[in-house]
KOLRO-992100 format. One record per atom (N, C-alpha, C, O): residue in one letter; x negated, y negated, z. Coordinates in steps of 0.05 Angstrom, whole numbers, padded with zeros to 5 digits, always signed. Layout:
N
AXYZ...
//
This chain:
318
X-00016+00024+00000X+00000+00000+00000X-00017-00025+00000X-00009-00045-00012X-00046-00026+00016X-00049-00047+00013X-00068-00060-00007X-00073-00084-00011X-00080-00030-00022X-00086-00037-00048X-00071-00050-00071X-00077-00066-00089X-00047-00038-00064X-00015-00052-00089X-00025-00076-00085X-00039-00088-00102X-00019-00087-00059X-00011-00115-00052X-00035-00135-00052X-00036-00160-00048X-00054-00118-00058X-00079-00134-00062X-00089-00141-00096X-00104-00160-00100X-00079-00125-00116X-00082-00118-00135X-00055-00141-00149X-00064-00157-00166X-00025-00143-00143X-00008-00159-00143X-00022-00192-00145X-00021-00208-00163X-00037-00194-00114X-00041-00214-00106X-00066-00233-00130X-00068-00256-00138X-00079-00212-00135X-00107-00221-00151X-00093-00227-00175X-00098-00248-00187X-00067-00203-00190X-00066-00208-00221X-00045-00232-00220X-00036-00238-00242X-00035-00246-00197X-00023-00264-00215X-00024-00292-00220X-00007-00308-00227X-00060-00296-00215X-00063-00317-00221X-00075-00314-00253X-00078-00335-00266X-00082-00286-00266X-00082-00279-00287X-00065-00288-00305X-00069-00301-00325X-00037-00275-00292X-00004-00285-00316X+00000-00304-00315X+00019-00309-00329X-00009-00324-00303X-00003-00356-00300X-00020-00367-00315X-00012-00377-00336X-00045-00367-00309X-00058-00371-00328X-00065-00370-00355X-00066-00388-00372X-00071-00337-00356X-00062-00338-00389X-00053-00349-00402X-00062-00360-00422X-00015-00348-00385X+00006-00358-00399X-00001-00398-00410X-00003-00409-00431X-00002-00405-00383X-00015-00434-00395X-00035-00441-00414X-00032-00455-00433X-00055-00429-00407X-00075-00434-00427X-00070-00421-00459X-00088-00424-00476X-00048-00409-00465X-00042-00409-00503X-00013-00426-00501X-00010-00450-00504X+00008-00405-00495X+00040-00424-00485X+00036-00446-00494X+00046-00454-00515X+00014-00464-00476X+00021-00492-00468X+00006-00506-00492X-00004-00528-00488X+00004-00493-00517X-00016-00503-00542X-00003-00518-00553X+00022-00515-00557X-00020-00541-00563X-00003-00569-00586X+00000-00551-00607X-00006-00528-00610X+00020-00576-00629X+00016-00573-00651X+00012-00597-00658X+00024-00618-00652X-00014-00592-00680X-00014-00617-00696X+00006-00631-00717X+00018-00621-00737X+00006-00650-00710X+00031-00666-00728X+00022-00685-00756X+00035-00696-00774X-00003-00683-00751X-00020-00703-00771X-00002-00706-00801X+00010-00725-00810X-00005-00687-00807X+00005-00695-00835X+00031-00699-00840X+00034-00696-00864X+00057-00704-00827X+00079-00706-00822X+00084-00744-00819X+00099-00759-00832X+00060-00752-00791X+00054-00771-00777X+00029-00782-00770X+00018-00775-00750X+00020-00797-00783X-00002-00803-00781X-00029-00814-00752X-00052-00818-00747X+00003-00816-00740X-00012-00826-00710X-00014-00797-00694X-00030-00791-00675X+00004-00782-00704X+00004-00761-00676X-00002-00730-00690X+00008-00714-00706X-00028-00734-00669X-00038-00706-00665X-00031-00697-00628X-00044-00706-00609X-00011-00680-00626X+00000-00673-00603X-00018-00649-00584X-00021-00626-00589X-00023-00657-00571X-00041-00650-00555X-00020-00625-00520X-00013-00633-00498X-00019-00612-00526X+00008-00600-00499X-00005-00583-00482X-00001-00560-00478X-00026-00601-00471X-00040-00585-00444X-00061-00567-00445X-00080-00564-00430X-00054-00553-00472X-00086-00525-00465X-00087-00525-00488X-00100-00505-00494X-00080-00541-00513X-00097-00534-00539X-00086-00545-00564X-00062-00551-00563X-00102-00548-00588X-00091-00555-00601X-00099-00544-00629X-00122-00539-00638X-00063-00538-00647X-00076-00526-00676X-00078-00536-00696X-00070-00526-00717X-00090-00562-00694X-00102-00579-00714X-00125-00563-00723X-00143-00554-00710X-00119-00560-00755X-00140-00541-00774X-00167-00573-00780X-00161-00595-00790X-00188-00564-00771X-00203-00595-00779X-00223-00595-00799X-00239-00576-00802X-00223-00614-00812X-00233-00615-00844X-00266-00609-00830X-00276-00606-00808X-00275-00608-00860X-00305-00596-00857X-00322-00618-00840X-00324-00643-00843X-00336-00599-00821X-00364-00620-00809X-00345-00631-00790X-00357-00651-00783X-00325-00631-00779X-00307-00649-00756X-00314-00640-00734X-00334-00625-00739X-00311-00640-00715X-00317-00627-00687X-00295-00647-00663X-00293-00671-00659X-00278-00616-00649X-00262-00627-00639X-00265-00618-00605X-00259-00595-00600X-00271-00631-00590X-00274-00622-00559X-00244-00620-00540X-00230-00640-00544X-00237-00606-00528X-00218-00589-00514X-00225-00596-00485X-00249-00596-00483X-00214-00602-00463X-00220-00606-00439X-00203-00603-00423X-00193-00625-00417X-00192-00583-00411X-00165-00576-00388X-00169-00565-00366X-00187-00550-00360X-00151-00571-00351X-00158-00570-00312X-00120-00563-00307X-00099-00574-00314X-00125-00543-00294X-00092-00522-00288X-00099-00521-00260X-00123-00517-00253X-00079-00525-00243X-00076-00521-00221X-00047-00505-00208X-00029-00520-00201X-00044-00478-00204X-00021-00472-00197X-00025-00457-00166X-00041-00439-00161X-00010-00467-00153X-00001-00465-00119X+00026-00447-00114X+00045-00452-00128X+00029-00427-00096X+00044-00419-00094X+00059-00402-00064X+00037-00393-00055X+00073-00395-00049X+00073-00380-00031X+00078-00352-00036X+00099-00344-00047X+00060-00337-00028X+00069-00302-00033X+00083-00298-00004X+00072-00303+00017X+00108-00287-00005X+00127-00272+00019X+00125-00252+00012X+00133-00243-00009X+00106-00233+00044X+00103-00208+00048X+00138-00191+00066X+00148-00197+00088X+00146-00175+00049X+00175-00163+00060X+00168-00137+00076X+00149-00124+00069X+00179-00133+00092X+00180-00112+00112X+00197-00089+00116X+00215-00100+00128X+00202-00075+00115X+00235-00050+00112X+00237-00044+00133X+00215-00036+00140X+00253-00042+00152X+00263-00038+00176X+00279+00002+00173X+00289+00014+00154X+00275+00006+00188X+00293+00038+00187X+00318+00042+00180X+00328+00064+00176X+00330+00020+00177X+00359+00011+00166X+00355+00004+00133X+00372+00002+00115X+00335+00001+00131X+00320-00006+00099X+00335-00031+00085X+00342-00034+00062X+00336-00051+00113X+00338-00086+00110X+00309-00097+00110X+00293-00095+00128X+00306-00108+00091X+00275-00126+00091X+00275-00152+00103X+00296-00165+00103X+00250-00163+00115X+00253-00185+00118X+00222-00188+00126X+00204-00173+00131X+00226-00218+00125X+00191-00232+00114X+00177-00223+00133X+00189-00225+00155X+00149-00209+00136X+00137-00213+00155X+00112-00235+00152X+00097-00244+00169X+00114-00241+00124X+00085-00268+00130X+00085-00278+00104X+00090-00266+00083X+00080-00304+00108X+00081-00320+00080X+00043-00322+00080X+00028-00319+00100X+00036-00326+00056X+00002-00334+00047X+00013-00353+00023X+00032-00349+00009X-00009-00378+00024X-00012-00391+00001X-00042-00382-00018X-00065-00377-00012X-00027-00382-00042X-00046-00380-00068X-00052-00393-00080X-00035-00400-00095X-00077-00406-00083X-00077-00427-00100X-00099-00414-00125X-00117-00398-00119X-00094-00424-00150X-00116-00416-00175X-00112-00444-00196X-00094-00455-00208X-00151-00450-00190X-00144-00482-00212X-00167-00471-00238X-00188-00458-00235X-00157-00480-00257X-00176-00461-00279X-00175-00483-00290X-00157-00498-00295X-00211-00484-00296X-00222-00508-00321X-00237-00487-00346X-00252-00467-00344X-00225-00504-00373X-00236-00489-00391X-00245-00514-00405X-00236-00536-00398X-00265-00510-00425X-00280-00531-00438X-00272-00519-00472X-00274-00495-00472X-00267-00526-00489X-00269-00514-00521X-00286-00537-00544X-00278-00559-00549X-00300-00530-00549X-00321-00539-00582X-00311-00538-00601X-00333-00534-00611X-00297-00538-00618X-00291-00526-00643X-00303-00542-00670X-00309-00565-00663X-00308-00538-00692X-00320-00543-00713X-00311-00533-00729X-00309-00509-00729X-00301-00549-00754X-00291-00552-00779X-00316-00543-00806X-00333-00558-00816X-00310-00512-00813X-00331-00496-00835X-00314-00500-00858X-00324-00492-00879X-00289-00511-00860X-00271-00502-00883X-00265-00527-00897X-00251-00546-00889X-00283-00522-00930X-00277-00550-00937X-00241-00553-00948X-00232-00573-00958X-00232-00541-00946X-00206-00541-00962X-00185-00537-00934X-00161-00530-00938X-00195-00543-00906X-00192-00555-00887X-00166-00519-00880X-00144-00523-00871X-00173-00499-00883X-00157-00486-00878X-00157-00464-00858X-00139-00448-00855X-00186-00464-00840X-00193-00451-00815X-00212-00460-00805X-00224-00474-00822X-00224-00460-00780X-00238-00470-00763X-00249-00450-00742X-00236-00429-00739X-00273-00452-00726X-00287-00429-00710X-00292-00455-00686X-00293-00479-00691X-00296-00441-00659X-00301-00452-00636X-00310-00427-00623X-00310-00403-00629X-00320-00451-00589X-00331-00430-00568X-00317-00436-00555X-00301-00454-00563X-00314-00424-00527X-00301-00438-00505X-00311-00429-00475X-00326-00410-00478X-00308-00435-00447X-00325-00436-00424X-00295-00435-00408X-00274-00448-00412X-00302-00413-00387X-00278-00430-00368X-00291-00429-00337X-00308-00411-00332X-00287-00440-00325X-00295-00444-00288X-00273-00439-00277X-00256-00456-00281X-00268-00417-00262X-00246-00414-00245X-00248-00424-00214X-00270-00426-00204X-00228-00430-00202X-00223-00430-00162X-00205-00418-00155X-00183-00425-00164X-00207-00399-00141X-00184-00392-00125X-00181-00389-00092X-00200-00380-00079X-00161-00396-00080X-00158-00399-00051X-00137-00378-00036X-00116-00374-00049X-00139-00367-00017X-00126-00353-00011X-00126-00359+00017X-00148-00358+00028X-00101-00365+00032X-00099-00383+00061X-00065-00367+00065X-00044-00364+00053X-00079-00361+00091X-00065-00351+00117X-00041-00375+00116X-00020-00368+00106X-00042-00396+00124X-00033-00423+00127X-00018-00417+00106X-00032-00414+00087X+00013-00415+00101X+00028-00420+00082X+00033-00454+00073X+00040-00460+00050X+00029-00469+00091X+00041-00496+00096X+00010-00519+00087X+00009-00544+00085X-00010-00502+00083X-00034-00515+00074X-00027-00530+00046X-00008-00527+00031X-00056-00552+00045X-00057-00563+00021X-00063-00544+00001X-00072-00523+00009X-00057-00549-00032X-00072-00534-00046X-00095-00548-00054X-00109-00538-00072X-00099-00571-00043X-00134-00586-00054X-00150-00568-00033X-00168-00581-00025X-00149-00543-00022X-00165-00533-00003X-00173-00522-00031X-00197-00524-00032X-00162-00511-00052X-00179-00498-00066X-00205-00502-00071X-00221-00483-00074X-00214-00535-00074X-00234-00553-00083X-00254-00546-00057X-00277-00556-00062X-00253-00532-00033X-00270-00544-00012X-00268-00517+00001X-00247-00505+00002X-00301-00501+00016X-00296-00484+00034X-00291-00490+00058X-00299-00476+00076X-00277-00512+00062X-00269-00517+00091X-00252-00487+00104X-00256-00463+00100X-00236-00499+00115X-00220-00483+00142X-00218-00455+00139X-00199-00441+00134X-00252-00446+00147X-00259-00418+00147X-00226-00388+00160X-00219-00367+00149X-00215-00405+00189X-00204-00392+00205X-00177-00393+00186X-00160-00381+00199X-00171-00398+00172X-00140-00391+00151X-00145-00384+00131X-00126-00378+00117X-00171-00383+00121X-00173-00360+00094X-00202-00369+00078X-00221-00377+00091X-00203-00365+00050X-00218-00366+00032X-00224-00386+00019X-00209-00405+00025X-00244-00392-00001X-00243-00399-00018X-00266-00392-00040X-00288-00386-00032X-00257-00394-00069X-00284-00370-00083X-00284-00392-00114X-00265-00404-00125X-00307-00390-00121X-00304-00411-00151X-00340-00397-00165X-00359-00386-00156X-00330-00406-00191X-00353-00397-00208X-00350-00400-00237X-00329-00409-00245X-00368-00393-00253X-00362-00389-00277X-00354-00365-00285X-00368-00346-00279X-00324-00361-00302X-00307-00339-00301X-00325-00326-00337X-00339-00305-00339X-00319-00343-00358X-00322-00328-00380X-00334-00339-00407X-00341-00363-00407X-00335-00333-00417X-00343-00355-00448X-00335-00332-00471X-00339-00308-00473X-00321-00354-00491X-00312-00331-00521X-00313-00357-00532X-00319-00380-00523X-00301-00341-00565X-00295-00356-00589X-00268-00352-00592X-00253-00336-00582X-00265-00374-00609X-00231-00383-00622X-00235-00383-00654X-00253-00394-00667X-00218-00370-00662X-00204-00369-00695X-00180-00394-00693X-00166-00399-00673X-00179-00408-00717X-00148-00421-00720X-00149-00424-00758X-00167-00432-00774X-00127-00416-00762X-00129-00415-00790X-00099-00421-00804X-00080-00414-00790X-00092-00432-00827X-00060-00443-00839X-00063-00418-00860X-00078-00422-00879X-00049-00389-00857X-00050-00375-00872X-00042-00379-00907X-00052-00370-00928X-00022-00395-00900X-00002-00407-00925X-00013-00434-00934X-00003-00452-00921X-00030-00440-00953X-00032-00476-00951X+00002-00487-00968X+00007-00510-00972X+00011-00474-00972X+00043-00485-00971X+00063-00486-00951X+00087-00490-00956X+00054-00484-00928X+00068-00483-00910X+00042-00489-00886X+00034-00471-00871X+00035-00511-00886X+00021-00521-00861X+00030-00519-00835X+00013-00515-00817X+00058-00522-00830X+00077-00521-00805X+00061-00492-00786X+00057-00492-00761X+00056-00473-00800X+00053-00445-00786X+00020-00448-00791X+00004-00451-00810X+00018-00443-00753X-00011-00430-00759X-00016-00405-00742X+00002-00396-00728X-00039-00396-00744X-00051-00367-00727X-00073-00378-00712X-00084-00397-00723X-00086-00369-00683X-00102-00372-00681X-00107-00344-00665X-00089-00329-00658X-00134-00338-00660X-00136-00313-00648X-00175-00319-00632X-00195-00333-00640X-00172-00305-00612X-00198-00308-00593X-00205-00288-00568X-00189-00280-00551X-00222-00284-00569X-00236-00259-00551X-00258-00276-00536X-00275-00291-00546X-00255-00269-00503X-00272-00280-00486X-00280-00249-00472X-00268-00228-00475X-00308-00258-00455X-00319-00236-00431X-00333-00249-00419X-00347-00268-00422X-00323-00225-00392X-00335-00242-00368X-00363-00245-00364X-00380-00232-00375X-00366-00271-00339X-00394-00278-00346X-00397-00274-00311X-00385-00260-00295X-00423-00296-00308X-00432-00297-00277X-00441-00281-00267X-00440-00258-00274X-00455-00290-00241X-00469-00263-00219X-00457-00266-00198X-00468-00272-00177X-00429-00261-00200X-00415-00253-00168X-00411-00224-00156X-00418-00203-00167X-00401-00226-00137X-00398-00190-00125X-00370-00185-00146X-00364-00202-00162X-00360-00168-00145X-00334-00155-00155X-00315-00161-00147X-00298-00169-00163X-00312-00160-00120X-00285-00168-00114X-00282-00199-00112X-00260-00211-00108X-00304-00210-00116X-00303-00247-00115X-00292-00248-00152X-00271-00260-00160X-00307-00235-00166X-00299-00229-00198X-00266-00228-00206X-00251-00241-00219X-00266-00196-00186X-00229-00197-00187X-00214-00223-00188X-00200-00234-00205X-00222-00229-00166X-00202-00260-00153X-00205-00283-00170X-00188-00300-00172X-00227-00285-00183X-00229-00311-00200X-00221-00301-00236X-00221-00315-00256X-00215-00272-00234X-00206-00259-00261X-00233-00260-00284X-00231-00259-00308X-00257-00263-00269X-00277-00258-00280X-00290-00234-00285X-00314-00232-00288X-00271-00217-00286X-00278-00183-00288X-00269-00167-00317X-00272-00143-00324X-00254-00194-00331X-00236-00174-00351X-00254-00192-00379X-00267-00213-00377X-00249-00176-00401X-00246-00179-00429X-00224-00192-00441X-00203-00184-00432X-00222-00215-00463X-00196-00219-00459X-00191-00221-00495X-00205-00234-00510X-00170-00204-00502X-00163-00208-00535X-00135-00225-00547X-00116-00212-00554X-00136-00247-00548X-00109-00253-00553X-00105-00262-00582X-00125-00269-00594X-00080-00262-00594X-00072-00275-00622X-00039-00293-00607X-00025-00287-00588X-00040-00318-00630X-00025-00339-00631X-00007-00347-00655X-00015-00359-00676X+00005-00343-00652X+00029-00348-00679X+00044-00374-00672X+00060-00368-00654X+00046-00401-00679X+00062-00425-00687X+00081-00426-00705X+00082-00409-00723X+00102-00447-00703X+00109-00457-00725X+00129-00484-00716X+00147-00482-00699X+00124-00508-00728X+00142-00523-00713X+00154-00545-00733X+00135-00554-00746X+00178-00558-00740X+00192-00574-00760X+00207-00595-00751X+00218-00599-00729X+00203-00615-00778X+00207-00644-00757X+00240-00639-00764X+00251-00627-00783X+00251-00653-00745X+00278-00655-00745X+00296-00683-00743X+00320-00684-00741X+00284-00698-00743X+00287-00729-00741X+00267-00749-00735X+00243-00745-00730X+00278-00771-00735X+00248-00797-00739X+00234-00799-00706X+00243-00811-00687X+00214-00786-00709X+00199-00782-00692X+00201-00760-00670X+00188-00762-00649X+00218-00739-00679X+00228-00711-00673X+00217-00688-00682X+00213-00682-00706X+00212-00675-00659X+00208-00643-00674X+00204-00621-00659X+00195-00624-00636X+00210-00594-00670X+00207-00575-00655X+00193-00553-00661X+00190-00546-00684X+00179-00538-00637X+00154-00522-00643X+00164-00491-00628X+00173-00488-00605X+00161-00473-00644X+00159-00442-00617X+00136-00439-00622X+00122-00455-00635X+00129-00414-00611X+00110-00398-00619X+00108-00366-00595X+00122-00362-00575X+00086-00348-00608X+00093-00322-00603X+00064-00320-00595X+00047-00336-00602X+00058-00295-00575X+00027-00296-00566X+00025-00257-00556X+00043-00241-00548X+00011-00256-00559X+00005-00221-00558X-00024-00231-00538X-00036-00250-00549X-00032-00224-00519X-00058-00221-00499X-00063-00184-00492X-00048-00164-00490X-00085-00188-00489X-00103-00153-00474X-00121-00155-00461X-00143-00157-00471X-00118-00154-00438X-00144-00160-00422X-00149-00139-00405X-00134-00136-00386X-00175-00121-00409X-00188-00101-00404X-00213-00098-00382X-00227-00118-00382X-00223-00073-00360X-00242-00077-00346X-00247-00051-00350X-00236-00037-00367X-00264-00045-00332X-00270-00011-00329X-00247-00001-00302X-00243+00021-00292X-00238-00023-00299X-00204-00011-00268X-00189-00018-00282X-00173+00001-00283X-00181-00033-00295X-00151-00045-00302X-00150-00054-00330X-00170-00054-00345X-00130-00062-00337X-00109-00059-00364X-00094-00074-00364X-00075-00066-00350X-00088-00105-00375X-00061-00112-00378X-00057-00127-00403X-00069-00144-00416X-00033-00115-00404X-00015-00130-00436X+00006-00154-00416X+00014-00156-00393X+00008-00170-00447X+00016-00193-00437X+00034-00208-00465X+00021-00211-00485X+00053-00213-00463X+00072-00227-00492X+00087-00246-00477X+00097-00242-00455X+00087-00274-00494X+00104-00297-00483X+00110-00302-00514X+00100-00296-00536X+00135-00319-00501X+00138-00335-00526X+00157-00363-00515X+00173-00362-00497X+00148-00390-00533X+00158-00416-00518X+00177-00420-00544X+00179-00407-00565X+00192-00448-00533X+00203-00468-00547X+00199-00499-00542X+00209-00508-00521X+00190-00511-00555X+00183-00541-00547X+00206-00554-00564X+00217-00543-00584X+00215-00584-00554X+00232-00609-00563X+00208-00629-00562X+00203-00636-00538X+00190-00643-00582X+00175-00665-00581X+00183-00685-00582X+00190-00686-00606X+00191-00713-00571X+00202-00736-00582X+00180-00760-00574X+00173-00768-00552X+00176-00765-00591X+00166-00794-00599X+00178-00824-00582X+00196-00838-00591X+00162-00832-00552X+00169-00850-00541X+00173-00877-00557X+00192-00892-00555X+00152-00879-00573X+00137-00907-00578X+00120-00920-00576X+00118-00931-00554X+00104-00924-00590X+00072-00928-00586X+00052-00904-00583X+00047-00888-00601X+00041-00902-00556X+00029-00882-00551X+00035-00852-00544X+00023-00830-00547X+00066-00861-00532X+00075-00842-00523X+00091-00817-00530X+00100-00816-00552X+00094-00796-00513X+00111-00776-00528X+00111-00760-00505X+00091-00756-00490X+00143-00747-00501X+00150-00732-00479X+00159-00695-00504X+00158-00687-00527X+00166-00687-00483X+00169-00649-00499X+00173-00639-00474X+00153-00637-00459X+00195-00630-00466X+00211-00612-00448X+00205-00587-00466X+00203-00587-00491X+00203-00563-00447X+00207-00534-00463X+00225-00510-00443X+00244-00515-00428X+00215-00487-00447X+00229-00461-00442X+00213-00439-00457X+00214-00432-00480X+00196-00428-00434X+00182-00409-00446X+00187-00375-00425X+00196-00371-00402X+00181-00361-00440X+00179-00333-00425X+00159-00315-00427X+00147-00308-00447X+00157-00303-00394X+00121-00287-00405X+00140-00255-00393X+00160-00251-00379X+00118-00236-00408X+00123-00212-00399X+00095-00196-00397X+00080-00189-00415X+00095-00195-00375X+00064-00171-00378X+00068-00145-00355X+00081-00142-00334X+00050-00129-00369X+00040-00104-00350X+00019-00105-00342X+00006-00121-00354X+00006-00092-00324X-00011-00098-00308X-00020-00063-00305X+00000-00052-00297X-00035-00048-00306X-00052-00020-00297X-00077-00025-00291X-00095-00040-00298X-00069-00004-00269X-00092+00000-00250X-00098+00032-00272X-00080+00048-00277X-00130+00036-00283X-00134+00064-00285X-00136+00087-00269X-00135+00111-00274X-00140+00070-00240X-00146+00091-00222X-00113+00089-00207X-00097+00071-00200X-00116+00115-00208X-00083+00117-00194X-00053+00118-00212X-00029+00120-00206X-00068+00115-00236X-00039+00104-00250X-00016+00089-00247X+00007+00092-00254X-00029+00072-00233X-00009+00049-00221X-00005+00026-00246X-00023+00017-00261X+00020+00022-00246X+00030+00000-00269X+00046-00013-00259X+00065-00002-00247X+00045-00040-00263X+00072-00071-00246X+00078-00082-00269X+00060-00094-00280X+00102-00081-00279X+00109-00103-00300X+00120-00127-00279X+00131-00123-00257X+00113-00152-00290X+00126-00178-00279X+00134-00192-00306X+00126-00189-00329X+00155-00209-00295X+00177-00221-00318X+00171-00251-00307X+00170-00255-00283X+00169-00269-00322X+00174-00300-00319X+00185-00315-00338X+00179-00317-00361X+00203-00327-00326X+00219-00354-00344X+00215-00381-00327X+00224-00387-00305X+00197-00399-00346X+00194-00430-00351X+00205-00451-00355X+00206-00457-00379X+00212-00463-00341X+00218-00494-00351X+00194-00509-00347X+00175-00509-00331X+00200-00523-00366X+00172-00552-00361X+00181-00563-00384X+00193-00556-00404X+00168-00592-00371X+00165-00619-00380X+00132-00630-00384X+00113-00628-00368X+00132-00638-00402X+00103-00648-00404X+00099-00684-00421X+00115-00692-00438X+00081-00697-00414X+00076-00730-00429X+00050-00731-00440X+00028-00724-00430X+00055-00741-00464X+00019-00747-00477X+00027-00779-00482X+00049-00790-00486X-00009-00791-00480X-00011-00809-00483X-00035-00818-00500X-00058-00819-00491X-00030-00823-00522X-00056-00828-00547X-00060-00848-00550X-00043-00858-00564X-00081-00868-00542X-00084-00893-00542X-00098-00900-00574X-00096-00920-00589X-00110-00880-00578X-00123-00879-00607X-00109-00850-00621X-00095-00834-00608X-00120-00846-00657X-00123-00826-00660X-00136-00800-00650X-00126-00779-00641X-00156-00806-00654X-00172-00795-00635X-00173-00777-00619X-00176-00753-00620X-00167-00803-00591X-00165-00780-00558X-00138-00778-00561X-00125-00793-00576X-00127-00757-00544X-00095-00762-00524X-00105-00742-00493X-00124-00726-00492X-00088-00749-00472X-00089-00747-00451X-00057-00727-00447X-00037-00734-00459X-00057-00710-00435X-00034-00689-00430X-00031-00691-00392X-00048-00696-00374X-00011-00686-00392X+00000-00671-00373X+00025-00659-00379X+00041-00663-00398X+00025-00638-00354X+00046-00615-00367X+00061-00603-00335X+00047-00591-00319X+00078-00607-00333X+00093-00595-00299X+00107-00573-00306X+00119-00577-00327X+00111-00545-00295X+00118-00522-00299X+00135-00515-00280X+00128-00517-00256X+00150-00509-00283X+00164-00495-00255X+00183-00468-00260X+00198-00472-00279X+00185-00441-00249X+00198-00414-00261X+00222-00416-00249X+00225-00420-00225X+00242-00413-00267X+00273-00411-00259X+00279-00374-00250X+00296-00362-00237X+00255-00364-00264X+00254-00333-00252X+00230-00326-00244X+00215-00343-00253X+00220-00312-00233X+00195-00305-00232X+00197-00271-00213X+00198-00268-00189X+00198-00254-00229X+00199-00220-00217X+00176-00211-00230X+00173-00208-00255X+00150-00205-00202X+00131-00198-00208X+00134-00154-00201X+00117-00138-00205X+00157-00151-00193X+00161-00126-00202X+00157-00107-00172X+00157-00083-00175X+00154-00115-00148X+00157-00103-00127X+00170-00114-00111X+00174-00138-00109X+00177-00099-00099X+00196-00094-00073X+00187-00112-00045X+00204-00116-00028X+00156-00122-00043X+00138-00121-00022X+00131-00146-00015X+00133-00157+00007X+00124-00154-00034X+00111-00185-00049X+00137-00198-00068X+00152-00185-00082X+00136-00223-00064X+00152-00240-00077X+00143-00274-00083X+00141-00285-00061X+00139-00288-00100X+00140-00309-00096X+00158-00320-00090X+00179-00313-00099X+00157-00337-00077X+00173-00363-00064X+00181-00387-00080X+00169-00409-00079X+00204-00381-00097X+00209-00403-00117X+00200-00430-00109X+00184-00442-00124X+00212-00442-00082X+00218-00474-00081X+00192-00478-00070X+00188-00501-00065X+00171-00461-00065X+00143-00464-00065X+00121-00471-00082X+00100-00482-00078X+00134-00458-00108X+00121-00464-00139X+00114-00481-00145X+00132-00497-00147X+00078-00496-00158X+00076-00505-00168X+00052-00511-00189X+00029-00514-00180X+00060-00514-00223X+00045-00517-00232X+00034-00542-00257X+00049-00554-00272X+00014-00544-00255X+00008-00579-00264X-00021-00581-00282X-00043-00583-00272X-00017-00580-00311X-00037-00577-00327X-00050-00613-00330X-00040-00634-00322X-00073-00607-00343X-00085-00635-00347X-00100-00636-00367X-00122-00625-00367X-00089-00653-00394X-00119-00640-00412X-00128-00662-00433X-00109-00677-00440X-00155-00667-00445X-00160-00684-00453X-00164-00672-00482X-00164-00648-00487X-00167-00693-00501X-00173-00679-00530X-00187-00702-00546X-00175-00724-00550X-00209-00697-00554X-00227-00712-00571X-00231-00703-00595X-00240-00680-00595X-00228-00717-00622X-00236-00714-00648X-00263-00724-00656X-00263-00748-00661X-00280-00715-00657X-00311-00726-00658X-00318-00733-00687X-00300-00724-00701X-00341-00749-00706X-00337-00745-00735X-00318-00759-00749X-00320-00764-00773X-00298-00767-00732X-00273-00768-00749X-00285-00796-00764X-00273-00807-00782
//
């Protein structure tokens, strides 16, 4: 049991993550609009002409309470202990424009993970940032991974749809179980399917579909989301995009044959602000209208939830 609950506890700053860092991907609008290249927290699929170079910069912070349940001999549950979770993930991305006919692009990318784990349900989550208050729990940070990114317009008649696809592995010299916790233990394979159409003057809408695999020599997990974005055009700089996204993953343990599916449904709101072509500045607020990580034992604590992307985007060259 208290391997489950330990195993639970580590993978779900995994599904959160993940999910933000593709989910939460722009689409570029460039050729539609000439001011807006949309930037939505963790990425963007602006295909960039030859010799361009575009830098990526995002900071995720998601906080949460895990409620431990208890079964009584009557087999009524009830809490025996709340813990806060906190996981803030910085990723950095390069990318560089090889394609003169501007129709795919190659990048690297870096990520630094934190994660906190505190006794103290009622704690800050800026404890993540600090090994302070030894006597209520943890705190663990490092460099998690480094890969490459694909992004490519399969169709040049149909720009609207793109693909991107990217494979990372873990990096650093931590112990293992510090690895687990910061999700610096896995391989990670994912592909990205877009497509998004304007719908009025300064309107538009984007889904997209995401397949992830992330592999160790213990564990196994598949992972599929898929969003819907509303973009609207403030004025000037601005631009707001409410969405609705949903993740589904499994989770195996090899040893034991233990498998957890967890289900999540999203709402979020997010604002960019582009003072130039150029840069734009993101934020992105998340909050799960469901969240069933698939046991009986562990639960998150909805009105506890919270998650808050931050991301910058520079066009270099241009």
């Amino acid at each position: 049991m208290i391997k489950r609950l330990r195993l639970i506890r580590a993978l779900l700053p995994i599904l959160v993550f993940g999910f933000i860092g593709t989910s939460s991907s722009g689409q570029s609008l460039g050729f539609l609009d000439t001011t807006a290249q949309l930037f939505i927290g963790g990425a963007s699929t602006y295909i960039l002409p030859k010799d361009q170079l575009e830098v990526q910069f995002t900071n995720g912070l998601t906080s949460y309470w895990l409620a431990y349940n208890e079964f009584t001999q009557d087999n009524y549950s009830r809490i025996a202990n709340r813990r806060r979770t906190t996981f803030f993930q910085q990723k950095l991305r390069a990318i560089y424009g090889f394609s003169a006919s501007q129709r795919w692009d190659l990048g690297v990318e870096a990520s630094y993970n934190h994660y906190r784990d505190d006794d103290d349900a009622r704690s800050s989550p800026l404890r993540v940032f600090s090994d302070g208050h030894p006597e209520t729990g943890y705190s663990y940070r490092g460099l998690a991974s480094l890969g490459f990114r694909f992004r490519a317009t399969p169709v040049a008649s149909l720009p609207e749809w793109t693909i991107q696809a990217g494979y990372s592995f873990p990096v650093g010299n931590l112990a293992p179980s510090v690895k687990r916790l910061l999700s610096s233990d896995l391989s990670t394979a994912d592909l990205l399917s877009t497509f998004f159409r304007k719908i009025g003057d300064g309107s538009y809408y984007f889904v997209q579909a995401q397949g992830l695999y992330q592999y160790s020599t213990e564990r196994v997990n598949y992972q599929g989301a898929g969003s819907f974005y509303l973009v609207q055009r403030l004025g000037g700089s601005w631009y707001l995009f409410p969405g609705l996204s949903y993740v589904w993953s499994n989770q195996s343990q090899k040893r034991g044959n233990y498998s957890n599916i967890s289900q999540i449904i999203f709402g979020g709101v997010g604002l960019q602000w582009q003072p130039r072509f150029a840069y734009s500045f993101s934020l992105v607020y998340l909050y799960p209208f469901r969240y069933d990580i698939g046991s009986p034992f562990v639960e998150v604590v909805p009105n506890s939830y919270a998650s808050i992307n931050l991301g910058v985007r520079a066009l270099l060259n241009h």
